[in-house]
N, C-alpha and C positions, 0 to 999 in steps of 0.2 A: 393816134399816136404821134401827132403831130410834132409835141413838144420833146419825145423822144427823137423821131426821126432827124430834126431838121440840121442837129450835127454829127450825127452817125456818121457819115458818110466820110468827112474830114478826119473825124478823129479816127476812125477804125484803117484808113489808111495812114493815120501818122504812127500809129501801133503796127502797124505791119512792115512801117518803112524801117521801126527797131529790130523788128525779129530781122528781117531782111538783112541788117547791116551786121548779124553773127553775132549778138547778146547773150548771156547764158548766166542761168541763176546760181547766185550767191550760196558759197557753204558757209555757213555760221561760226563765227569763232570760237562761240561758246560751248560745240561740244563735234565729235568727230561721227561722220555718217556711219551706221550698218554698214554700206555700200563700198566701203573701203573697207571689209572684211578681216579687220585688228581683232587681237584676241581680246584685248581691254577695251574696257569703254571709254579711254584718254579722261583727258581734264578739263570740268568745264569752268570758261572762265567769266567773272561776273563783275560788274563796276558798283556794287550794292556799297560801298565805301569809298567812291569819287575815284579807285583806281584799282588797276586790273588785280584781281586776286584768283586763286583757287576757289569756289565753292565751299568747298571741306573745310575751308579754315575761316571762314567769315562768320562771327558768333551772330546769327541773324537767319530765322526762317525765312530761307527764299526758294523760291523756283523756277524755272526755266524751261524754255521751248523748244525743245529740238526742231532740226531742221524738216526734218520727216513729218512730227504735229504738226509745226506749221503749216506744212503743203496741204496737208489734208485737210485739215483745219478749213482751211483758204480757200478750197475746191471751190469754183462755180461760183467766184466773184461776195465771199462771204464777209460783212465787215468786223469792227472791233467787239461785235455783240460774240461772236464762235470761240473768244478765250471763255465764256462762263461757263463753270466748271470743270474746265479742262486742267485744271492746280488746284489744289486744296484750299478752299475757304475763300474762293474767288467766285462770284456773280456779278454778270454783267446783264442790264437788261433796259430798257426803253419803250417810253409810250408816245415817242415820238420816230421810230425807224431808225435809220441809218445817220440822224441828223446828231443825237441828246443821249449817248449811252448815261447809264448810271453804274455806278461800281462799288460794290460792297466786297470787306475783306471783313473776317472773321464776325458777320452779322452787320459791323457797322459801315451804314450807307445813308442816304437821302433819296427821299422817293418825291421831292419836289418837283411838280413838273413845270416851273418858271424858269425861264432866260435868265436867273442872275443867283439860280440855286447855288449854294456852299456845301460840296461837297466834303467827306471826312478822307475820302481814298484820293489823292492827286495820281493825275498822270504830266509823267517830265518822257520828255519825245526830244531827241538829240542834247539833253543835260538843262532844259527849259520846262519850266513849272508850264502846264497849260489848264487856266484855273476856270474859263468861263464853257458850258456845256459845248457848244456847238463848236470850238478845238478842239475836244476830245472827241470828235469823230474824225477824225482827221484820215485817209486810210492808213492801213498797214501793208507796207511794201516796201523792198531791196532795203531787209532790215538784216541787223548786223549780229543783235540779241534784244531777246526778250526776257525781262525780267521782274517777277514778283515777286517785291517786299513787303512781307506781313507784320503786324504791329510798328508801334509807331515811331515817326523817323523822322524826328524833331530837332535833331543836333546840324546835319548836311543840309536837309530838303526842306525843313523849316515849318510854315505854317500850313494849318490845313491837311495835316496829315498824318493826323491820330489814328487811322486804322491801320494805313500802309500804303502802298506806291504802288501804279504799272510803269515797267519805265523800259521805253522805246530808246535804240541805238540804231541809227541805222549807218548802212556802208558806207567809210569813208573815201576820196579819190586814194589813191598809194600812186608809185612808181612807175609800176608794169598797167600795160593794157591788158584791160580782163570786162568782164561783163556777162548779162544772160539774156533771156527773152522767153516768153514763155506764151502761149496761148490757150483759152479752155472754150468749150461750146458746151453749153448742157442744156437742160430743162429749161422750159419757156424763153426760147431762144436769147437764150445768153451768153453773151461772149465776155469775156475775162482775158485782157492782152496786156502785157506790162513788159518791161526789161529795162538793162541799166547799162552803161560803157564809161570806162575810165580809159582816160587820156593824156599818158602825159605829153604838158607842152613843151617847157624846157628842162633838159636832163634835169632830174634831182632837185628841180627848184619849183617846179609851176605845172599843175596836174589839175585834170577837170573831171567831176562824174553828172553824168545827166541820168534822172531816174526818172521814169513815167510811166502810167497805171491808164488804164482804159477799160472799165467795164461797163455793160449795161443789160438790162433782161427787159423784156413784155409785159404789160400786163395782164395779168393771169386770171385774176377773182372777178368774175361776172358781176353786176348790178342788177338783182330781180325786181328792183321797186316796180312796179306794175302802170305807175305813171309815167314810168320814164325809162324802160329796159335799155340794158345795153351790156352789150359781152364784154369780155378782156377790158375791164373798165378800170382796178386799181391792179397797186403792187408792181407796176414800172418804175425803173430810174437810167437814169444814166449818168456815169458820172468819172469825170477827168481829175486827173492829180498829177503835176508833176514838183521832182526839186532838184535843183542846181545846185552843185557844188564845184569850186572853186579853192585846191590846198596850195599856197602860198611857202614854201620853207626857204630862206632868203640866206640863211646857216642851218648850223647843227644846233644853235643855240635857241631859234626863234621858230615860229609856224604860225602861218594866219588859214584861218580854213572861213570863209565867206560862203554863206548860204540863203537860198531864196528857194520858199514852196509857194505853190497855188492849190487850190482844191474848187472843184466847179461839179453840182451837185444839183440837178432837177428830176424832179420824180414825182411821186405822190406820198404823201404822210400815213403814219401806222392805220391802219383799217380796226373802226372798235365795229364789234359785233352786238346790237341789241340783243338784253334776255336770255343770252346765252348759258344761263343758272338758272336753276328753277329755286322758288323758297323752298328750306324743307329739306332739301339735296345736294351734295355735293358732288361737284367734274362735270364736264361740259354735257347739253341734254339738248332734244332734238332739233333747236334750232340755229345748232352751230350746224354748218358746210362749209369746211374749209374754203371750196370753189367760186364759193357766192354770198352776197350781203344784199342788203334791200336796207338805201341811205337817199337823202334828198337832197344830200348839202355838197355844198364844194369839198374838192382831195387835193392837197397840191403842196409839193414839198419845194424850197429851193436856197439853196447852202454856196455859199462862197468866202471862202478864207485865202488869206494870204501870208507870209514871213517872209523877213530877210534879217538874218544875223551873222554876227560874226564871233570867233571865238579866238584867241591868240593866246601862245602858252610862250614864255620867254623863260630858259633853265638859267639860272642864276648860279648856278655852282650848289651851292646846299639847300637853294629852293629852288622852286621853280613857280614864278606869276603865270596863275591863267586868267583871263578874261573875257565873259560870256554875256554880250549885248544882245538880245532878242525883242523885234517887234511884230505882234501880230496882230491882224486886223480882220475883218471880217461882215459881211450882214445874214440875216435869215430869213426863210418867212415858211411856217408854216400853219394852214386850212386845213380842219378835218371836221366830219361829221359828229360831234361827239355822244350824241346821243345813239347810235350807231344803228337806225333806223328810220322811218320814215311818216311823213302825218305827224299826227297828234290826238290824243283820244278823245277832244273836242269835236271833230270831224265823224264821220259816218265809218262804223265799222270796219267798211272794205278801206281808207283810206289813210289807215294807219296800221303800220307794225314793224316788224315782228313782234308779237305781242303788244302789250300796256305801254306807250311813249306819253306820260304824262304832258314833255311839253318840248319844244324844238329846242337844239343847244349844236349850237356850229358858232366856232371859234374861229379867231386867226391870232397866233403868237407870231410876231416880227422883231429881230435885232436887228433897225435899221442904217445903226453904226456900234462898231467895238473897236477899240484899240486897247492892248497892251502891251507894255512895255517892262522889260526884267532886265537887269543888270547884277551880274555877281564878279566879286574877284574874291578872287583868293590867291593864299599861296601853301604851297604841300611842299614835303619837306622829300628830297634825292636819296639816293644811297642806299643801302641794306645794311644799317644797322638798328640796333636793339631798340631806338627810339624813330617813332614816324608822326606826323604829325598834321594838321591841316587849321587855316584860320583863313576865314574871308566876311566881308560883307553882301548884304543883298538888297538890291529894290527892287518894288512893284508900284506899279502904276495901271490902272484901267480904266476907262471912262468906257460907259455901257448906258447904252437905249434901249427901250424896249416898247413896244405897241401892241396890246391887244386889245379886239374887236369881237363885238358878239354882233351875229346875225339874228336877221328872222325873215327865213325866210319862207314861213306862209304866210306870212303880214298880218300880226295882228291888231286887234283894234284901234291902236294906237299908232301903229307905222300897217296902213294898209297896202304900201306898195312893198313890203317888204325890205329887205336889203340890210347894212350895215346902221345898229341906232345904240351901241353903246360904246365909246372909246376911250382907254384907259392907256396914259403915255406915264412911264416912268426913265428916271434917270438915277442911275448909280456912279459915282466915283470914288474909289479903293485906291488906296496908298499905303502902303507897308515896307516895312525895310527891319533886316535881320541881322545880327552882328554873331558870328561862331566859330566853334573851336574845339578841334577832337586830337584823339593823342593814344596811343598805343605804344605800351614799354614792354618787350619783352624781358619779362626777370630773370627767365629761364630758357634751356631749350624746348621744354615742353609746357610752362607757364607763362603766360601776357596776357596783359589787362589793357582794356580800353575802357576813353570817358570822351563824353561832347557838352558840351553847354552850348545855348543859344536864347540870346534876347531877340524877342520877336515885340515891334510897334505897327497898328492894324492902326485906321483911321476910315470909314466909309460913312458918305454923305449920300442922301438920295432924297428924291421928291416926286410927286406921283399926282398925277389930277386924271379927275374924270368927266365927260362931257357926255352928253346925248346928242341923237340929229335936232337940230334945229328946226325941221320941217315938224317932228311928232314928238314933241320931246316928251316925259313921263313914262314910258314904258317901266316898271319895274324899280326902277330906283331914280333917285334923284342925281342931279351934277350935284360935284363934289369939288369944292374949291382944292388948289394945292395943297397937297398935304409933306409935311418933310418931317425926317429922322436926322439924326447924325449917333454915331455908335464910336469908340473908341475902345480899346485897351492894350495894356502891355502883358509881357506874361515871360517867364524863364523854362525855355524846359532841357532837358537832357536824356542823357543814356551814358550807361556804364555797366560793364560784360566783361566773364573774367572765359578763358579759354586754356582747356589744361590737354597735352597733349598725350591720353591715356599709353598710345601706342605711333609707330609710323600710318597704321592707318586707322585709328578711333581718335576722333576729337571729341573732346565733352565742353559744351558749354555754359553759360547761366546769361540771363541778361536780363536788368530792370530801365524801363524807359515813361519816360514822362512826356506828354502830348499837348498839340494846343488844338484847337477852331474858333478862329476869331471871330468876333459877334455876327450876326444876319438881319437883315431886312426882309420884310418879304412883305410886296402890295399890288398882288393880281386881286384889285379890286372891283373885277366886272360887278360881281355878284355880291355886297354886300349888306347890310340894313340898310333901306330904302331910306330910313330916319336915321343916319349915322351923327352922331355928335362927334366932338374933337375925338372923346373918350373911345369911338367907337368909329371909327371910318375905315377900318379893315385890315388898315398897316399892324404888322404885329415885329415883334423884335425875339429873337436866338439872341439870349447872352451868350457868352465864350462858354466854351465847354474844357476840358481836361478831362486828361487818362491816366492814371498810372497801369501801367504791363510790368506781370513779373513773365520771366521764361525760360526753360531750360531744357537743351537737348543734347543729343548723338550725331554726329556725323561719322561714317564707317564704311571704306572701302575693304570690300569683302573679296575670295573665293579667285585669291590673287589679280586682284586689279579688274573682275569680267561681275563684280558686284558690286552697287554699291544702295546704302539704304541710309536718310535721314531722318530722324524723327525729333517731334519735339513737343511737350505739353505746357500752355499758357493759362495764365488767370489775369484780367484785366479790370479794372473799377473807372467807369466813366461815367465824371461828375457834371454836372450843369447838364446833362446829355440836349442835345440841340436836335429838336423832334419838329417832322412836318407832318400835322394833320393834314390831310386830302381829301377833299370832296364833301361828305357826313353835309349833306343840304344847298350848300352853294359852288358852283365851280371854280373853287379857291385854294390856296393854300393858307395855314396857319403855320407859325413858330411857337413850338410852346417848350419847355426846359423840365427835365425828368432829373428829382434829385437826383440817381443816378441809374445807371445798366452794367450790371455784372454779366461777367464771360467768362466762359471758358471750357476749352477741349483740348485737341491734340494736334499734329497734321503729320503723314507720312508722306514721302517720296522714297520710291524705289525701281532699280535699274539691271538687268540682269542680262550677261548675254553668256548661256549657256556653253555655245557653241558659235562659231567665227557668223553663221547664218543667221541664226537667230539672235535679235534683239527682243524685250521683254519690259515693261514699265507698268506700274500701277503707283498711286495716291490714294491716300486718303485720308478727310480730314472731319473730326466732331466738333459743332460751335455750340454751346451753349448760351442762350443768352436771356437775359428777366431784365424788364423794367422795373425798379423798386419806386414805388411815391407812394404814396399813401393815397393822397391825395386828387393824385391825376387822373382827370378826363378830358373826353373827347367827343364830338358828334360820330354818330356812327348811322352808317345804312339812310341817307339822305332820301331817299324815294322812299315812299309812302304808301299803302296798298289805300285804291280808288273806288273799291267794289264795298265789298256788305262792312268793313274792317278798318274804317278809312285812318283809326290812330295808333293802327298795327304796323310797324316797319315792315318794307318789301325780305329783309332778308333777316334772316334766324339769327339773332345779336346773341353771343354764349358769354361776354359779359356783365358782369354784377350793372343793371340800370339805375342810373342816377334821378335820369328823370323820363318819363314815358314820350315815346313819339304822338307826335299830335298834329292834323292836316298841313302839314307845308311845314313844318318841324320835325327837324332830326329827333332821336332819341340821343340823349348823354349819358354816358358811360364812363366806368372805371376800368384804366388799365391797368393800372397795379397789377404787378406778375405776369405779365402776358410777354410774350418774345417778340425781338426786332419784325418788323416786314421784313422780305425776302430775305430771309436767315434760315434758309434750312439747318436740320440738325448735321444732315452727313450729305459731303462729297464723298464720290468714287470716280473713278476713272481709271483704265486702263489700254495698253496698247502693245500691239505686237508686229514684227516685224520679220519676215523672213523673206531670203533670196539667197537662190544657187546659180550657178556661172550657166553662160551660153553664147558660145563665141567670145567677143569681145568685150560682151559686157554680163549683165544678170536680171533672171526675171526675180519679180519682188512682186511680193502683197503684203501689204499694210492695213492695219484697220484700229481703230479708236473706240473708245465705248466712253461714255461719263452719265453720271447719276447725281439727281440727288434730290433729297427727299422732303415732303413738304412744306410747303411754303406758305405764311397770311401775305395777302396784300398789302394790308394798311395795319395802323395801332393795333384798333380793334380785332375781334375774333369772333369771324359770322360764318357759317355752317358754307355758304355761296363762295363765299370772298378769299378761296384758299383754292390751290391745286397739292393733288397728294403724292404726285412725286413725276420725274420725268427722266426719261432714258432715250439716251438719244447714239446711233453706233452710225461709223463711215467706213467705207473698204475702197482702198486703192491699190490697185495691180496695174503693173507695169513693168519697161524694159529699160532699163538704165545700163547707159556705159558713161565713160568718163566726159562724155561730150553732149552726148543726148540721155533726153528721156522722154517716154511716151506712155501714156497711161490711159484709165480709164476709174471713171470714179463714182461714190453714191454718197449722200450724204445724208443722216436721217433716215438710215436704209429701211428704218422697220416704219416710217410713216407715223409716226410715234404723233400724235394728239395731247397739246395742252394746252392751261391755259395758265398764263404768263403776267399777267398783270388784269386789273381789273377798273374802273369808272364808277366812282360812287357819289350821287348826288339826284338820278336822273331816274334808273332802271338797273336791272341786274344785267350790262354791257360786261363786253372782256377782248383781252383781246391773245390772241395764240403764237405759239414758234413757229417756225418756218417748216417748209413743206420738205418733202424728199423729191432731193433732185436726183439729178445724174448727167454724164458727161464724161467728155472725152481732151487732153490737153498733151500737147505738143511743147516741148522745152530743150534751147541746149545753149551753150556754155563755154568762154573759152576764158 
């Protein structure tokens, strides 16, 4: 544990020296604790329209995290992957750990596993678009709210965000000195130490908040490879984060709020499990152990990002200019086993497995530079009258690298010494700028309409070459001179929602919104035709996509202010749809475009608190979703059965074939009518809350439950390549009073078994959720 250990030491005392100095975690503005024992559930408040509103009156499915999910959520050092399914029509998931989440809202997501993927969900983290994968791991912590906006939100937030938004606020400095601290130990010794202090410097003018995160755990999952045994071998990290803020108010007219984060991230990379499907069968079959793998290849994760922006708001009298420069940068590198086993069935019997490993596959993806840079102004219009308004412009800028390497490491005939022999260096530069404008009139006391417009210009260049070692060159494909794209286009989109106010507390709304996704590249060309012509060298191109969403729902405070329940039913049509095949033969991704993907369900939230003790929550949400093409295919089930069957694919394909698999040949398939990957039908979730007084403060139990139900991996639809639903419950008990809390926690209480994502190109690999922990955390507050 070397590379865990050697700053343990430093940081776990610089985490103690916050608890130490009387920190104390954050109540959320966005909605009021249980633990203040109010008969209503207050008001929560949401920035899903660039400025603070009620919930209730914002024509727009969104959701939110109380302060309570979140702790629990969080237990035991959990990262941004613990929001999936915890709100309607939200999945979050990763085949690279703690590094690459991916996020789907109502179905639509990307399951590309490249450094320069285009996702359709953004996440904006302090009012910044963070658009390239390894920013959106960013942790989550001394946050303010959280908020999820579903469908899409192309007029404020602009490109890239046809499904819908997560979007991170976190604490600002203020006035008064305040802060928290909190500490957990749980399961395979993990510690989880964070807190935050505001400071002001001079009266009313000059105020600072320092926030920082400290957690790390063991490695836990054994290595049985029999060549090479070793215990507690993966599933360590350790990992720092801090950020600075610096509010500036020089009058009453002007505010500069200056900020700087770091994030420092080493561990080991997601663990795939060879074989863990049998053909024929679906859910996992006897050669999953959670506890243990048998792999030959190198593990090793390691992430570091950086920002400093600033944002300045100047109130003009009937406007007010804001201004939001942000630069972030960063590198990555992640190694794993990917064929998630060991040998090769070349070799003798005893010297491969778990099961059939047709042939070695250990990667390494690196972003060994990123920069970007965002700039927005705008100006929002003052007052409380009947008209409000907003207009600014936007740029983007990125320049992105990327390296990846195939190994081999039992050396074959061609590279006998083994080691690194195929290298694939790309470069991306993205340029985009946005010009918009939204406007809400109230006509009435109970009727206003809202409309946004937005010109979005997208422009990305990239170039890609590939090399062999020098010493054995020819293993498997040939070098590949450079190869380059360039992509452009423009596009209008909007939204417009009319809001009638049935009652003081029923709002009815409607809303139709049009979307963009600016075109893709995509050229992890480890593995392409060894004979590739210009026609054919691997780069493939996502034209732009478009959405249109219709919507319409209820929001309704119920049962005198101690209820409230929103619901809302959507139908969406998304054209050019921007599809990545994965895997089906080579370890690659493709771009391919679906004339379109129809949607559509419902989603509920609701909140109840019976009585002053009890608090009460459930969701839930149905997505529908169908690729329509006539025409579309894809490779499907890449591995190949070796024994008496050799032009049988390894896994039961339940789509119409196009063309038969045949030795070292995918089979091709139609998708037509099949559903997104990770798009279960139903989310569920629910949570309860209760606590009565004792002394000074009250004891409490908390507990969570979320669902949801079956899932395909990829395009395709293979008997293996799917889990059939996953339930996952946490319970937290504890002692809170106004200053302390003290708890004890489980996460994953019932040990709940799935599997998560899957590897297709190689063997029936996969890889599973997280284990059930437990623990114990100490936090207080002033």
């Amino acid at each position: 544990m070397h590379r865990i250990s050697r700053t343990i030491i430093s940081r776990t005392a610089l985490a103690g020296a916050l608890l130490t100095a009387g920190l104390a975690q954050p109540a959320l503005a966005q909605e009021q604790s249980a633990a203040e024992n109010t008969d209503g559930l207050g008001v929560i408040v949401v920035t899903a329209q660039r400025r603070e509103e009620n919930l209730q009156d914002v024509p727009l499915s969104i959701s939110t995290l109380s302060d309570d999910k979140l702790a629990a959520i969080g237990s035991g050092g959990q990262d941004v992957r613990a929001l999936s399914a915890r709100v309607p029509s939200l999945v979050v998931e990763s085949s690279f750990g703690r590094t690459f989440p991916r996020f789907y809202i109502r179905g639509l997501g990307n399951t590309d596993f490249d450094f320069n993927a285009a996702q359709p969900v953004s996440l904006v983290y302090d009012d910044v678009v963070l658009e390239n994968p390894i920013l959106k791991g960013f942790p989550v912590f001394d946050l303010d709210r959280v908020e999820v906006l579903r469908g899409p939100q192309g007029t404020l937030f602009g490109r890239n965000t046809p499904a819908g938004i997560v979007k991170f606020d976190s604490v600002k400095p203020s006035n008064d000195v305040n802060g928290y601290g909190r500490i957990s130990y749980g399961r395979f010794n993990a510690i989880n130490a964070q807190g935050a202090v505001t400071l002001p410097l001079v009266d009313d003018t000059l105020s600072a908040r320092i926030s920082m995160l400290f957690q790390r755990q063991d490695d836990w999952v054994d290595n049985t490879n029999p060549n090479a045994p070793e215990e507690n071998a993966l599933e360590g990290y350790e990992e720092f984060a801090v950020r600075g803020q610096l509010l500036f108010t020089p009058s009453d007219e002007q505010e500069l709020l200056l900020t700087g984060q770091y994030r420092d991230l080493d561990g080991t990379a997601r663990v795939f499990r060879a074989n863990v499907f049998t053909r024929g069968q679906s859910g996992l079959n006897a050669n999953f152990d959670r506890d243990a793998v048998s792999v030959d290849g190198q593990n090793e994760q390691k992430v570091e990002t950086y920002n400093v922006a600033a944002r300045y708001t100047h109130d003009l009298g009937p406007v007010s200019l804001i201004s939001v420069t942000s630069l972030w940068g960063g590198d990555a590198t992640s190694v794993g086993d990917v064929d998630g086993g060991f040998g090769a069935n070349f070799l003798p019997p005893a010297l491969f497995g778990p099961g059939d490993i047709p042939f070695t596959a250990e990667t390494r993806d690196a972003v060994p530079f990123l920069t970007q840079f965002t700039q927005e102004v705008r100006l929002e219009s003052n007052g409380d009258g009947p008209v409000s308004y907003q207009l600014g412009f936007f740029y983007f800028d990125e320049d992105l690298r990327i390296d990846s390497t195939n190994f081999s490491t039992l050396g074959d005939p061609n590279n006998p010494v083994g080691g690194p022999n195929i290298f694939v260096r790309q470069r991306q530069s993205s340029e985009a700028f946005g010009i918009f404008g939204a406007v809400t009139v109230e006509l009435t006391d109970q009727l206003s309409l809202s409309g946004g417009l937005r010109y979005n210009d997208d422009e990305r260049d990239y170039s890609v070459v590939r090399s062999l070692d020098t010493q054995f060159p020819g293993f498997l494909q040939n070098p590949l001179g450079t190869v380059t794209r360039s992509v452009s286009d423009d596009n209008i989109t909007w939204d417009a929602s009319v809001t009638y106010a049935a009652s003081d507390d029923v709002n009815l709304y409607a809303r139709v919104a049009r979307g963009y996704r600016a075109p893709s590249i995509q050229g992890r060309i480890l593995f392409p035709p060894a004979t590739a012509t210009p026609l054919e060298d691997g780069v493939t191109i996502g034209d732009s996509e478009t959405i249109q969403s219709y919507e319409a729902g209820v929001k309704a405070t119920i049962l005198d202010g101690r209820g409230r329940i929103n619901f809302n039913g959507f139908l969406y049509n998304l054209n050019d749809a921007q599809l990545t095949a994965v895997g089906g033969g080579v370890n690659a991704n493709r771009l391919i475009n679906a004339d379109n993907v129809r949607g559509y369900g419902f989603e509920m939230d609701a909140e109840f608190k019976p009585v002053p003790e009890l608090l009460l929550s459930a969701s839930l949400s149905y997505n529908n979703t169908e690729i329509r093409d006539d025409g579309l295919t894809t490779a499907a089930c890449g591995a190949t059965r070796v024994d008496t069957f050799p032009d049988v694919s390894l896994c039961t394909i339940l789509d119409p074939i196009v063309v038969a698999a045949a030795p070292f040949s995918a089979a091709i398939v139609n998708i037509d009518g099949n559903s997104l990957p990770q798009s279960p039908r139903w989310i569920a979730n629910w949570t309860a809350r209760y606590g009565f007084p004792v002394g000074d403060g009250e004891v409490y139990a908390y507990t969570d439950w979320s669902y949801r139900s079956k899932i395909n991996f990829f395009l395709y639809e293979s008997v293996e390549f799917q889990d059939a639903g996953q339930l996952e419950g946490g319970l937290r008990i504890g002692y809170q009073t106004d200053s302390y809390d003290f708890a004890a926690f489980v996460r994953n209480i019932t040990n709940d078994e799935s599997a998560v994502g899957g590897i297709d190109f190689n063997n029936l690999t996969g890889f599973v959720n997280e284990p059930r922990i437990w623990g114990i955390e100490a936090g207080f507050k002033f």
